[in-house]
Z-matrix of the N, CA and C atoms (Angstrom, degrees):
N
C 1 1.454
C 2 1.530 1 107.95
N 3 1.531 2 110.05 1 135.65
C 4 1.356 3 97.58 2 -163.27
C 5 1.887 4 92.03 3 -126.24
N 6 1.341 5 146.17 4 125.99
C 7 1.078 6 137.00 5 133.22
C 8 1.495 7 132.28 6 -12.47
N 9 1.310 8 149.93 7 73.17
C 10 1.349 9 139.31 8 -176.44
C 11 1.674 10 113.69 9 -128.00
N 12 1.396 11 99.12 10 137.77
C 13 1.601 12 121.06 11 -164.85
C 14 1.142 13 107.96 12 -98.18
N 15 1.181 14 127.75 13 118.91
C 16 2.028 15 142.12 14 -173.35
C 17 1.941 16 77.96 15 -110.11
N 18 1.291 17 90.41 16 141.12
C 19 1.602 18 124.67 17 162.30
C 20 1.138 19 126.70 18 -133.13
N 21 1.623 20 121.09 19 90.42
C 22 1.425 21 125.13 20 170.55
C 23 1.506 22 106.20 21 -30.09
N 24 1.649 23 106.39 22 156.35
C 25 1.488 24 115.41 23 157.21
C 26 1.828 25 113.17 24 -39.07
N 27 1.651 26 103.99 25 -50.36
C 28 1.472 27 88.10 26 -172.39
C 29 1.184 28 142.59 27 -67.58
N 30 1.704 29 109.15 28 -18.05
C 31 1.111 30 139.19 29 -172.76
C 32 1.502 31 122.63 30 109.72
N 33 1.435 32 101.42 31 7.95
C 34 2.118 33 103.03 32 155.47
C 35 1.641 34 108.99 33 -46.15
N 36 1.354 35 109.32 34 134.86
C 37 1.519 36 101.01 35 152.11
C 38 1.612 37 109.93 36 -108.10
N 39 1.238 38 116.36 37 177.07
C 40 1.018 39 137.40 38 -170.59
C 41 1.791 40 117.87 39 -150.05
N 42 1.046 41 118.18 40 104.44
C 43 1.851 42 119.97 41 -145.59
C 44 1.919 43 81.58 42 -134.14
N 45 1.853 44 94.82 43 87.61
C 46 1.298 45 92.55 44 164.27
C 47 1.518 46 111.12 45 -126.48
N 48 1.208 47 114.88 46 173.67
C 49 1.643 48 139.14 47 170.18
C 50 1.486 49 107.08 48 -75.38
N 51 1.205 50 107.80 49 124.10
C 52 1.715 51 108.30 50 172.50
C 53 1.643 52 113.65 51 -130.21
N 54 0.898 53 115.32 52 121.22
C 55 1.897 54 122.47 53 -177.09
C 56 1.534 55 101.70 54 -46.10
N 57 1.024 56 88.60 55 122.11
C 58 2.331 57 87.92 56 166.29
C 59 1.743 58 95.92 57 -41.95
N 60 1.182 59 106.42 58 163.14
C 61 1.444 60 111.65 59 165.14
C 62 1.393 61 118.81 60 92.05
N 63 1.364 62 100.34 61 -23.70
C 64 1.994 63 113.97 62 177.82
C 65 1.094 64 82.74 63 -64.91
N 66 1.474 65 97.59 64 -158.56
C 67 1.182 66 130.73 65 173.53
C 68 1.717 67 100.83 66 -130.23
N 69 0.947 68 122.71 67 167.81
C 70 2.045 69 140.19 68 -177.30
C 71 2.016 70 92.35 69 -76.34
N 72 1.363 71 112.33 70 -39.53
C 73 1.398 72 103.46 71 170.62
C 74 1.294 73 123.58 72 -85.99
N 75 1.581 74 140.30 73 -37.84
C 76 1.091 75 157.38 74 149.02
C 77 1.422 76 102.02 75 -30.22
N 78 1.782 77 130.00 76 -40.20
C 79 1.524 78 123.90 77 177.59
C 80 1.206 79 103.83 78 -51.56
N 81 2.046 80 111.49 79 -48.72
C 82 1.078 81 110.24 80 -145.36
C 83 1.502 82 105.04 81 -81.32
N 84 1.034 83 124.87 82 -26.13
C 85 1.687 84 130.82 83 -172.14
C 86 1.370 85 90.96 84 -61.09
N 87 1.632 86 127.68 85 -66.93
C 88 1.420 87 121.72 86 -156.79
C 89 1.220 88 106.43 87 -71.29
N 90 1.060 89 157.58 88 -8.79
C 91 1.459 90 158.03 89 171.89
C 92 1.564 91 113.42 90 -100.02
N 93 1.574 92 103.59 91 5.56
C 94 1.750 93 102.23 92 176.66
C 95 1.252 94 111.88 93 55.60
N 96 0.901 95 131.00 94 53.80
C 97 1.832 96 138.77 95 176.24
C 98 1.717 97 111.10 96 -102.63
N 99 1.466 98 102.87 97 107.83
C 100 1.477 99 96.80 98 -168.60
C 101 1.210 100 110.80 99 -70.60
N 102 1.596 101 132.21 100 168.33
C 103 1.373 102 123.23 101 135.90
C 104 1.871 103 72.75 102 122.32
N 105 1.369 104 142.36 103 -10.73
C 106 1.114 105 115.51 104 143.96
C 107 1.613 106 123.81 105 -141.81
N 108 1.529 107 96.76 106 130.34
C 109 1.585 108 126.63 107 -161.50
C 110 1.173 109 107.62 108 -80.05
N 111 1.190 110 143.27 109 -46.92
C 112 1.404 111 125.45 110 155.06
C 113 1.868 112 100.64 111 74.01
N 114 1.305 113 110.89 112 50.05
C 115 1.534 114 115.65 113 164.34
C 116 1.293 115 133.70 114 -40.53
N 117 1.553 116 101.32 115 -52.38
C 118 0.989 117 110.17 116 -171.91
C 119 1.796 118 138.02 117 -89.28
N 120 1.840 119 87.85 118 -3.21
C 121 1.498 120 109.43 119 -176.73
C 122 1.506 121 119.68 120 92.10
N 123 1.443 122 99.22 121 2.04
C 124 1.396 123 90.04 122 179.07
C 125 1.629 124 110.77 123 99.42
N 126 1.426 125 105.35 124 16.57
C 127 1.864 126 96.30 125 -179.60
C 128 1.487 127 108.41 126 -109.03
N 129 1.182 128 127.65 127 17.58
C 130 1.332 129 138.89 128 175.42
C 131 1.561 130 93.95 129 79.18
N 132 0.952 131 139.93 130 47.25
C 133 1.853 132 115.41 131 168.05
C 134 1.666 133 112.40 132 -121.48
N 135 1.263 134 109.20 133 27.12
C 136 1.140 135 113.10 134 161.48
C 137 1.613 136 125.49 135 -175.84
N 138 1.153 137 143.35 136 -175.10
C 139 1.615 138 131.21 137 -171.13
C 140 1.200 139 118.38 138 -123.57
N 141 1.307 140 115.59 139 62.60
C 142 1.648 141 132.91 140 -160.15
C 143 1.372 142 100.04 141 -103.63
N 144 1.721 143 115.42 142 -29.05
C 145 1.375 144 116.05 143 -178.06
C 146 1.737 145 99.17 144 -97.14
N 147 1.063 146 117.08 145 30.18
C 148 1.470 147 92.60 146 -159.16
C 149 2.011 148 102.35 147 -87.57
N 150 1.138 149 121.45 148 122.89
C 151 1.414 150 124.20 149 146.54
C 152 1.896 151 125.79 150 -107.66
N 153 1.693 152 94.95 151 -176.42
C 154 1.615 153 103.59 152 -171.88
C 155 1.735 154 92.03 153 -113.05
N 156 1.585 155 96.39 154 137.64
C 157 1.493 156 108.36 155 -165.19
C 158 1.669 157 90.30 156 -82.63
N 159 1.228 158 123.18 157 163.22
C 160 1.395 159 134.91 158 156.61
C 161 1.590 160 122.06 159 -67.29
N 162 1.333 161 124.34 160 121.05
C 163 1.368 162 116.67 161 -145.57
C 164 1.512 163 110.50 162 -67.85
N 165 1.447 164 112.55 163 -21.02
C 166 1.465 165 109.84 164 163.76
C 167 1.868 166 112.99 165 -45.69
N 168 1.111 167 90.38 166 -65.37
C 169 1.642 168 97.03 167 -179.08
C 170 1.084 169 133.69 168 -62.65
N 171 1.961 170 125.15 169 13.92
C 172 1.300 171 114.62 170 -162.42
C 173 1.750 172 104.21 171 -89.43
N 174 1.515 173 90.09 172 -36.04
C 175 2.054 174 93.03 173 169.49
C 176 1.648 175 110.20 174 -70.54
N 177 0.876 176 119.30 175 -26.84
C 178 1.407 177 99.98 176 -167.48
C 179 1.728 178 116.76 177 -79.96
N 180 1.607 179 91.30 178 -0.29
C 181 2.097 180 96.46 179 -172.92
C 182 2.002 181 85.00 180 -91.04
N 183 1.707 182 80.03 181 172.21
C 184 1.549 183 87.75 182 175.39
C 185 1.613 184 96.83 183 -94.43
N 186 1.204 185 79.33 184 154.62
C 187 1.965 186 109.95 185 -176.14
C 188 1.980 187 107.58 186 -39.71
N 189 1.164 188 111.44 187 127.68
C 190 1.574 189 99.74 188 156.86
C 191 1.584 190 128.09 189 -68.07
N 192 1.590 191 108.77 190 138.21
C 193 1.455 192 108.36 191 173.63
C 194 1.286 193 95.12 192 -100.67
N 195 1.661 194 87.59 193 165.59
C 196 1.492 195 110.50 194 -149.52
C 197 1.700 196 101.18 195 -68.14
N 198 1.420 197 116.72 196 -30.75
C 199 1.816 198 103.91 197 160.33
C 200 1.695 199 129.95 198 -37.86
N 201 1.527 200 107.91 199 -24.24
C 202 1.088 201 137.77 200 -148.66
C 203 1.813 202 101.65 201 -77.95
N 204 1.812 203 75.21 202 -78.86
C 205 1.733 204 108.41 203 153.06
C 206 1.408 205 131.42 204 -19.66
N 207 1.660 206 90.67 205 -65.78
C 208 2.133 207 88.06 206 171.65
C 209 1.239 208 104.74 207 -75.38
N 210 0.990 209 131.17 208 -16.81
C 211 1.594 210 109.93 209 -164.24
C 212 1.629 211 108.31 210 -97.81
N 213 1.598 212 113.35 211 3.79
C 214 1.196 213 121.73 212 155.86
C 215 1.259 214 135.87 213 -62.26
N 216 1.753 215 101.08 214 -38.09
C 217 1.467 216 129.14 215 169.18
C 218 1.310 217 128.39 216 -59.23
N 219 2.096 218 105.12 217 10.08
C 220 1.498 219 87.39 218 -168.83
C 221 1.835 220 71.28 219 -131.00
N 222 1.295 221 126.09 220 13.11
C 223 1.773 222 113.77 221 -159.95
C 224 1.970 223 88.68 222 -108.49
N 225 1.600 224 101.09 223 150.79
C 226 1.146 225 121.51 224 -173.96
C 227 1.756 226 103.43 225 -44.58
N 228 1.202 227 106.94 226 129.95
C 229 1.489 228 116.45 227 159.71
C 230 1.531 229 111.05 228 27.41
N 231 1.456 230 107.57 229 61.30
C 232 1.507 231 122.23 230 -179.37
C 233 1.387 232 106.54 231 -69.20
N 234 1.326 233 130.05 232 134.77
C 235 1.470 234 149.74 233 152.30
C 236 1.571 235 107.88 234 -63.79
N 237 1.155 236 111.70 235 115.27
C 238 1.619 237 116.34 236 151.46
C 239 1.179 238 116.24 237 -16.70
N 240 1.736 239 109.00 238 -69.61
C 241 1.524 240 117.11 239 -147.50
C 242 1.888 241 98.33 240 -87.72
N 243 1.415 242 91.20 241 -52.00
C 244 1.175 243 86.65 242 -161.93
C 245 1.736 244 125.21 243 -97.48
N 246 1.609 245 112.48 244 -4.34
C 247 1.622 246 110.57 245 179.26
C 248 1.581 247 106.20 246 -59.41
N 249 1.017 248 114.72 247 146.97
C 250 1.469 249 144.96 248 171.61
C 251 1.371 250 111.87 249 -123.60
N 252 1.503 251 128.62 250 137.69
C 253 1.979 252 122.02 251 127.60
C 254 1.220 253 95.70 252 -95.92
N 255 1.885 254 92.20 253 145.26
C 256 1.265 255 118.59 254 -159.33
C 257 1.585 256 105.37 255 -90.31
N 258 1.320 257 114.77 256 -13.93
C 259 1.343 258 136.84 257 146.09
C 260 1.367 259 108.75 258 -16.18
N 261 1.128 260 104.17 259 -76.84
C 262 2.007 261 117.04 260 -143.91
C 263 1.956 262 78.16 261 -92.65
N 264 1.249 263 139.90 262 21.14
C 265 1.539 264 133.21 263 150.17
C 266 1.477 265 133.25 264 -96.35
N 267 1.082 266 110.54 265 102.90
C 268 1.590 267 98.76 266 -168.59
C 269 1.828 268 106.68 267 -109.55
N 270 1.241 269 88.66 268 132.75
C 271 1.725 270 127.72 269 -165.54
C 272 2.124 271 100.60 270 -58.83
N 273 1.467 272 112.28 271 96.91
C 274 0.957 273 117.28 272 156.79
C 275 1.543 274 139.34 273 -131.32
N 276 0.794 275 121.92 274 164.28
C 277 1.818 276 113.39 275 -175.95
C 278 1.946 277 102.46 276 -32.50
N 279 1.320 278 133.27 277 -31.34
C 280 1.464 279 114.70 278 -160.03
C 281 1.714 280 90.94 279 -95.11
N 282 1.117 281 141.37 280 25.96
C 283 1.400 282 152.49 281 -132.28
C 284 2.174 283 83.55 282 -133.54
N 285 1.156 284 109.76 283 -54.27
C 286 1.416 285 123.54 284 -145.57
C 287 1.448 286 89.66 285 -64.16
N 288 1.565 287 101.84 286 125.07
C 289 1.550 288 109.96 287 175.24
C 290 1.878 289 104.62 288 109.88
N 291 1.593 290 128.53 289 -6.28
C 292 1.115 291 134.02 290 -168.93
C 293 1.679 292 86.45 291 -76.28
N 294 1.452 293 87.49 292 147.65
C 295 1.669 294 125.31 293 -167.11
C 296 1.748 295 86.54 294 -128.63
N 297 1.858 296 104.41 295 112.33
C 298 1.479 297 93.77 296 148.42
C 299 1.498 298 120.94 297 -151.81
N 300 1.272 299 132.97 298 150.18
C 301 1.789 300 137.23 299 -151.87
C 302 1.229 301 106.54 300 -118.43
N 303 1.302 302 125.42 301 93.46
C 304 1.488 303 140.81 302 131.31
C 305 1.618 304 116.17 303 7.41
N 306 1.556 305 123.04 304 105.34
C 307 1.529 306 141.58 305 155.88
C 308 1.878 307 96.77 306 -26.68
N 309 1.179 308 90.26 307 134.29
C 310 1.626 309 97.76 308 145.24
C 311 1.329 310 111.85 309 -31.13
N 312 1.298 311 132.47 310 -91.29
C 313 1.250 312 152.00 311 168.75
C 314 2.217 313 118.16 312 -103.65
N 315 1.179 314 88.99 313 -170.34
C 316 1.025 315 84.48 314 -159.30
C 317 1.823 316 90.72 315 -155.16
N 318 1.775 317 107.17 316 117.05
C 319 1.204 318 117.84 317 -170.65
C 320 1.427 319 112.52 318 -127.57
């Protein structure tokens, strides 16, 4: 079980519990956390989940694959360093304490 913090665009937080084994988007669906849509269910084919990691946390996630990558190329005003889909993150004990901030929108 890992602690992880969703931050609307406006600056709501949201400081929930997520089961190892989810996924970082799967937290956010079951806890009703707006600001990620998650179209596609979570199979990487589009950037509905996409957020910006907290810069502490961008080394400590595992690396994006390159599926990951393009499908970054289509999500609102993606960051180099820090865009993520919350999809391709899966929720484990080294997870607890993740900080992450919600797109303007979400395309």
């Amino acid at each position: 079980m890992a602690k992880i913090t969703y931050i609307e665009h406006n600056g709501t937080k949201h400081e929930v519990e997520v089961a190892n084994g989810l996924t970082v988007m799967e937290g956010a669906r079951d806890n009703n956390i707006p600001g990620i849509e998650a179209d596609c269910g979570g199979a990487c084919a589009c950037s509905t989940c996409h957020v910006y990691v907290d810069a502490a946390w961008v080394e400590k996630l595992p690396a994006k694959d390159d599926m990951e990558e393009d499908m970054l190329d289509f999500a609102y005003e993606p960051d180099p360093e820090r865009s993520r889909l919350t999809c391709q993150l899966k929720v484990t004990d080294e997870l607890d304490g993740l900080v992450v901030q919600m797109p303007e929108k979400q395309i």
